[in-house]
VEXDOTOR-26453 format. One line per 4 residues: for each residue x, z, y of N, C-alpha, C, O, CB. Coordinates in steps of 0.1 Angstrom, whole numbers, plus 2048, in hexadecimal, padded with zeros to 3 digits. Each point is the difference from the previous one (the first is absolute). Glycine has a CB too. Layout:
BEGIN
X:Z:Y:X:Z:Y:X:Z:Y:X:Z:Y:X:Z:Y ~ ...
//
This chain:
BEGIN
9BF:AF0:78B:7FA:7F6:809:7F1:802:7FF:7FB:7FF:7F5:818:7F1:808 ~ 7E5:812:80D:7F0:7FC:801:7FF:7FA:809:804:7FF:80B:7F4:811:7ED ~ 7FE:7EB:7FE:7F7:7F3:805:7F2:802:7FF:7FB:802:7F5:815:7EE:804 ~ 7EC:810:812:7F0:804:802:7F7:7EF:800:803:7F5:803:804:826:80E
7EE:7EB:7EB:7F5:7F4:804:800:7FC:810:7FE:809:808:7F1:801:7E3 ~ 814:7E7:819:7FC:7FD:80A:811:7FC:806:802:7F7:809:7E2:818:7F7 ~ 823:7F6:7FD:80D:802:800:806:7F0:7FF:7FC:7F9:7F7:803:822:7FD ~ 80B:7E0:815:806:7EF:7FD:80B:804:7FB:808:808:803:7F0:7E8:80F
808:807:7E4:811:800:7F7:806:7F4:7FF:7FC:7F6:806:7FD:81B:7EA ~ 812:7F0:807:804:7F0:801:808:803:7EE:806:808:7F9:801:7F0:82B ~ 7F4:7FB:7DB:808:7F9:7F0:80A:807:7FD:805:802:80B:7F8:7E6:7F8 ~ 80A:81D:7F5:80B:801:7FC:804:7F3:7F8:80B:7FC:800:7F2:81D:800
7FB:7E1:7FB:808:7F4:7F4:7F2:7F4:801:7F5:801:806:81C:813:7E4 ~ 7F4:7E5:810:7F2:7ED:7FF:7FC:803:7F7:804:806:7F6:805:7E4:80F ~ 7EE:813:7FE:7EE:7FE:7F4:7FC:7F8:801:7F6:7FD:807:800:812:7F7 ~ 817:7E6:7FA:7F8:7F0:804:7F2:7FC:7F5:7FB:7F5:803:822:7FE:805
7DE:812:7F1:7F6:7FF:7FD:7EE:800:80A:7F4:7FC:7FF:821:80E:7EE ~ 7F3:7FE:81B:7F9:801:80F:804:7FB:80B:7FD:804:80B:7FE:80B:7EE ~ 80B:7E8:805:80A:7F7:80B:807:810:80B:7FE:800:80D:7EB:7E1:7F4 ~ 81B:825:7FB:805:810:80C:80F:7FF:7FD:807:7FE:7F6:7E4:817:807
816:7EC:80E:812:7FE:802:805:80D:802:7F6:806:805:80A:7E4:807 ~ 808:81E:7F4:809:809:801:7FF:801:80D:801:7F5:806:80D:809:7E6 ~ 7F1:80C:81B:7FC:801:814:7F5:800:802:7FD:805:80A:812:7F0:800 ~ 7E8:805:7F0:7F0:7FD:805:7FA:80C:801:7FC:805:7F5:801:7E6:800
7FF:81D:818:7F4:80A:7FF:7F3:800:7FD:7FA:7F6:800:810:80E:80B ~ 7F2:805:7F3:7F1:801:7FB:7FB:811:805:807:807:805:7FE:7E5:7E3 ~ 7EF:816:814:7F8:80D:803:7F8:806:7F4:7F7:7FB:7FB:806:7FA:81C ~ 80A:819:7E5:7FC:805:7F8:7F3:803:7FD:7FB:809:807:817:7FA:7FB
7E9:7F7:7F7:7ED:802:7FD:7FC:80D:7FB:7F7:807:805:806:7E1:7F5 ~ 80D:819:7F9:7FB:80E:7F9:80B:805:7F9:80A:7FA:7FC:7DF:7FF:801 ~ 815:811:801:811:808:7F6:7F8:808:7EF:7F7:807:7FB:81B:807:826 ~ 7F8:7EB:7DC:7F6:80B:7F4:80E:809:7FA:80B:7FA:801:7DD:7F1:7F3
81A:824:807:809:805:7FF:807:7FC:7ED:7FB:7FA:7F7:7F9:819:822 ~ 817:7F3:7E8:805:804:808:80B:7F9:80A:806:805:809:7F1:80A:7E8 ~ 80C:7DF:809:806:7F7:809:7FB:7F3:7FE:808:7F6:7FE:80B:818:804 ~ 7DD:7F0:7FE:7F8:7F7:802:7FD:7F9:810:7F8:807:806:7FF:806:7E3
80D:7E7:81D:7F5:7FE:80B:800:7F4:7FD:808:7FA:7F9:7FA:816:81B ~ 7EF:7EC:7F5:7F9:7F5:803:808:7F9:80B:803:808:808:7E8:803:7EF ~ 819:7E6:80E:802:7FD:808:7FB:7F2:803:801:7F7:7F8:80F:81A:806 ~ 7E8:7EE:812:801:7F1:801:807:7FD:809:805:806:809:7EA:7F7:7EF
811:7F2:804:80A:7F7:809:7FA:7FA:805:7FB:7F9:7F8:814:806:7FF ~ 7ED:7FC:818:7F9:7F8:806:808:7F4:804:80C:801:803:7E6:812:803 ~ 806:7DD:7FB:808:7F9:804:801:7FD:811:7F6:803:806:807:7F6:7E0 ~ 80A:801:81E:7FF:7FC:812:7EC:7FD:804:7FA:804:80A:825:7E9:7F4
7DE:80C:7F6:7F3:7FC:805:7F7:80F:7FD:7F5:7FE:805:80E:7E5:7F6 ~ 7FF:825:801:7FC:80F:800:7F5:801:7F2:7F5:805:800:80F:7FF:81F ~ 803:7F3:7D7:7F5:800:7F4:80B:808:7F7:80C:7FC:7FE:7E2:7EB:805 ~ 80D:823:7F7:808:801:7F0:805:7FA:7FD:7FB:7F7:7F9:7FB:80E:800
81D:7FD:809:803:7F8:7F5:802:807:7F1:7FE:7FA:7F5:80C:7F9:81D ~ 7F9:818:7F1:7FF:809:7EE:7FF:80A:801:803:804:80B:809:7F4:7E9 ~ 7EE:811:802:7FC:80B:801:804:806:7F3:7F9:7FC:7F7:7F6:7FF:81A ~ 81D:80E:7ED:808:800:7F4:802:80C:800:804:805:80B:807:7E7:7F5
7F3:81F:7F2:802:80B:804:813:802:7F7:803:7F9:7F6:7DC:811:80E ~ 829:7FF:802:80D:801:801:803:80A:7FA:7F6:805:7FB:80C:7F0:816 ~ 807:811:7EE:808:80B:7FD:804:804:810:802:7F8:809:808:7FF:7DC ~ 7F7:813:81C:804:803:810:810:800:800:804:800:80C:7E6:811:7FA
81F:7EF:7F2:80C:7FB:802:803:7F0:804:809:7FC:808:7F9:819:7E9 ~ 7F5:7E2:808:802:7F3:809:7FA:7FE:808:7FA:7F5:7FD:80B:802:7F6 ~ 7F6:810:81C:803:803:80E:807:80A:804:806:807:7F8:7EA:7F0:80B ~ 810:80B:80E:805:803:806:7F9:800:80F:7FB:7F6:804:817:805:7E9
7EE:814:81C:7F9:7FD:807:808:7FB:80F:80A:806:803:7E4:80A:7ED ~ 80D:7E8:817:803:7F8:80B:809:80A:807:7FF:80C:801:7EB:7E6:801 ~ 81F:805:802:80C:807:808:806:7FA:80B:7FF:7F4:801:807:814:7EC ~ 800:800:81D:800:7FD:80D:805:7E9:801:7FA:7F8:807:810:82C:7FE
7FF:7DB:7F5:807:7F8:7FD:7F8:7F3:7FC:806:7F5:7FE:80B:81D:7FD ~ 7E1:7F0:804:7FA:7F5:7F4:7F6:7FD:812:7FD:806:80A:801:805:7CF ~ 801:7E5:81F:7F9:7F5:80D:7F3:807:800:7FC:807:7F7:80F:7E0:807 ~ 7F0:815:80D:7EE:807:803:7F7:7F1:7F8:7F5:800:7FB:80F:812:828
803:7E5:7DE:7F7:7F3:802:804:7FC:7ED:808:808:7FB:7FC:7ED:828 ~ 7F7:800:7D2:7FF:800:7F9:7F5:804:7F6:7F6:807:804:81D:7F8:806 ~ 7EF:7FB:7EA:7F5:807:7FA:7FA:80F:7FE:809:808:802:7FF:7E6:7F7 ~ 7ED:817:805:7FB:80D:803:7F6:7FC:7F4:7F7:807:7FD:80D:803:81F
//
């Protein structure tokens, strides 16, 4: 799987420590190798809601099937 900077993905699992639910997308900020990225989550009102860097196995990148509308 690659995932590039700039790239929208979605949750694989909750990070309720960050209030993130499992489905929630976000936009990869930065990747560090060799399965490091950066991701943020913006809320409706378009402020940061977290900015958490991941393991790239807990996302997944956007697929036909997933809503346009929702968090990003």
């Amino acid at each position: 799987m690659e995932i590039k900077e700039l790239d929208t993905v979605v949750l694989n699992r909750a990070i309720p420590a960050h209030n993130l639910k499992q489905g929630d997308m976000g936009a990869v900020v930065a990747t560090y190798p060799p399965d490091g990225i950066e991701v943020e989550f913006v809320a409706g009102a378009g402020l940061t809601q977290a900015l958490v860097t991941l393991n790239i196995h807990d996302v997944r990148p956007v697929a036909p099937r997933d809503p346009e509308s929702g968090p990003v």
